[in-house]
C-alpha positions as CSV (number, residue, x, y, z in Angstrom):
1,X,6.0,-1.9,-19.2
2,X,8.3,-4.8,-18.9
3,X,8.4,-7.5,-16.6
4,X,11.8,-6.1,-14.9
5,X,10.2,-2.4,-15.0
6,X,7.0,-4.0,-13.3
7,X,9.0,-5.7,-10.9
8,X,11.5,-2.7,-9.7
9,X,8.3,-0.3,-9.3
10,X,6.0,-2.8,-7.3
11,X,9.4,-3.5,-5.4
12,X,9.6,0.5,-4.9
13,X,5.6,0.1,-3.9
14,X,6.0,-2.0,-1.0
15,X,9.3,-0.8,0.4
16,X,7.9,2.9,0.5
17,X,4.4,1.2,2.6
18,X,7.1,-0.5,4.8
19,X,8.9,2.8,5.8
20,X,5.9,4.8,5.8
21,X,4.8,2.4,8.8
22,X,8.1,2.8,10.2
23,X,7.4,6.6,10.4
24,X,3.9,6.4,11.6
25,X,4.9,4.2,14.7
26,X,7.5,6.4,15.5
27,X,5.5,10.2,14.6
28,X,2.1,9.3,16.0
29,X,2.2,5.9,17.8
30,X,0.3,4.3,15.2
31,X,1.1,0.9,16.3
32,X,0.8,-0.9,13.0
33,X,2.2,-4.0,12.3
34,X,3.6,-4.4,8.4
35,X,4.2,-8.2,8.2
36,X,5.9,-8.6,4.8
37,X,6.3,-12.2,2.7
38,X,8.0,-11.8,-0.6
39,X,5.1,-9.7,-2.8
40,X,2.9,-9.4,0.0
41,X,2.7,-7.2,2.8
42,X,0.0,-7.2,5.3
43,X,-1.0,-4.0,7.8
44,X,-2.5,-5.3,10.9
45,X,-4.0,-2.6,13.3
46,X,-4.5,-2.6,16.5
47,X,-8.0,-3.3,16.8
48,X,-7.1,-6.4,14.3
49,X,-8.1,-5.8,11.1
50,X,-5.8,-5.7,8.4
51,X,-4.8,-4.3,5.0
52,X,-3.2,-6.7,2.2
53,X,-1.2,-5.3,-0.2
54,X,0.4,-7.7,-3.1
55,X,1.9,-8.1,-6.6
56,X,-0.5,-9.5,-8.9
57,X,3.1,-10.5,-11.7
58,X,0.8,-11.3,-14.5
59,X,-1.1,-8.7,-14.9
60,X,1.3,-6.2,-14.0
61,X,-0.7,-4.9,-11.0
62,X,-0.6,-3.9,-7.3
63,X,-3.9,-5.5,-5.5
64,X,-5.3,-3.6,-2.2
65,X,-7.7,-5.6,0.0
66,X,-9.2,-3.2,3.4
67,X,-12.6,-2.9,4.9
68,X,-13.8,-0.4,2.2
69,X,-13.0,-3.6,-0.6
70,X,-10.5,-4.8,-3.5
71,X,-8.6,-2.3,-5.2
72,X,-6.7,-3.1,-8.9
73,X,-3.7,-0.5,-9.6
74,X,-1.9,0.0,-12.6
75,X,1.3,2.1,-13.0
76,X,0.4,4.6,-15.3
77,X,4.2,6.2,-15.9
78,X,3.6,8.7,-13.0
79,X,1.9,6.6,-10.3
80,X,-0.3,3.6,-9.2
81,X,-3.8,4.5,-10.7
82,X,-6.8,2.2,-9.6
83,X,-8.2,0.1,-12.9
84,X,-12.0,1.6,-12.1
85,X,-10.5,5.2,-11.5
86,X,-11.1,5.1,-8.2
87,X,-7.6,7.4,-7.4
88,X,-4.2,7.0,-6.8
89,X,-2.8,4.0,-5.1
90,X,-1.0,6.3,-2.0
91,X,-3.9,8.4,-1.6
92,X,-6.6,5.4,-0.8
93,X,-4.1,3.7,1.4
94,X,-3.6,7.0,3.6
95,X,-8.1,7.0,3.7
96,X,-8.2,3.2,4.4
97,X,-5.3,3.0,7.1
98,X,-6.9,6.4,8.9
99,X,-10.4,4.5,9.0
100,X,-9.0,1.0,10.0
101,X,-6.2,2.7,12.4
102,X,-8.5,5.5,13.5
103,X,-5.9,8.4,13.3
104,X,-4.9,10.4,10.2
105,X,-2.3,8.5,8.9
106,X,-0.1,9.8,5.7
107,X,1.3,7.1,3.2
108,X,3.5,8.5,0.3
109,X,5.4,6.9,-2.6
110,X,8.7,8.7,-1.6
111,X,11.2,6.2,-0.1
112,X,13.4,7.4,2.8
């Protein structure tokens, strides 16, 4: 993958966790605040704690910090596959947000 081809799908990555925030404040009152600085977004709960999601440009990866630990994700041609093959980038944010937010809450790769 090139730089530009890393850069336009981590771009993709973080606009589709924005909206999908967007949605869940407005379909189940999840009251999360997405606070975004240029490759970084942060999730911040209600009860406070947070999830960080950034661009790691180097190495061509998407990092995931949340209660349950670090997470390394590499776009395999298809998705955002953790390093340790741990799952699918969308799949362990939807688990971490439900346990930190403490309601199901749905995150997909599909931008609106």
């Amino acid at each position: 993958m090139t730089d530009l081809e890393y850069l336009d799908k981590a771009e993709q990555l973080l606009l589709a966790v924005e909206q999908c925030c967007d949605r869940l404040n407005d379909d189940v009152d999840a009251d999360i605040d997405a606070q975004r600085v240029g490759g970084l977004v942060t999730l911040v709960f209600p009860n406070k704690t947070q999830i960080v999601i950034n661009q790691q440009k180097p190495l061509h990866e998407i990092w995931l910090a949340a209660k349950a630990g670090g997470f390394h994700y590499k776009f395999d041609g298809q998705c955002w596959k953790d390093t340790k093959g741990s799952g699918e980038f969308f799949e362990n944010l939807s688990r971490f947000a439900s346990a930190q937010g403490g309601l199901p809450l749905t995150f997909t790769a599909k931008l609106t």
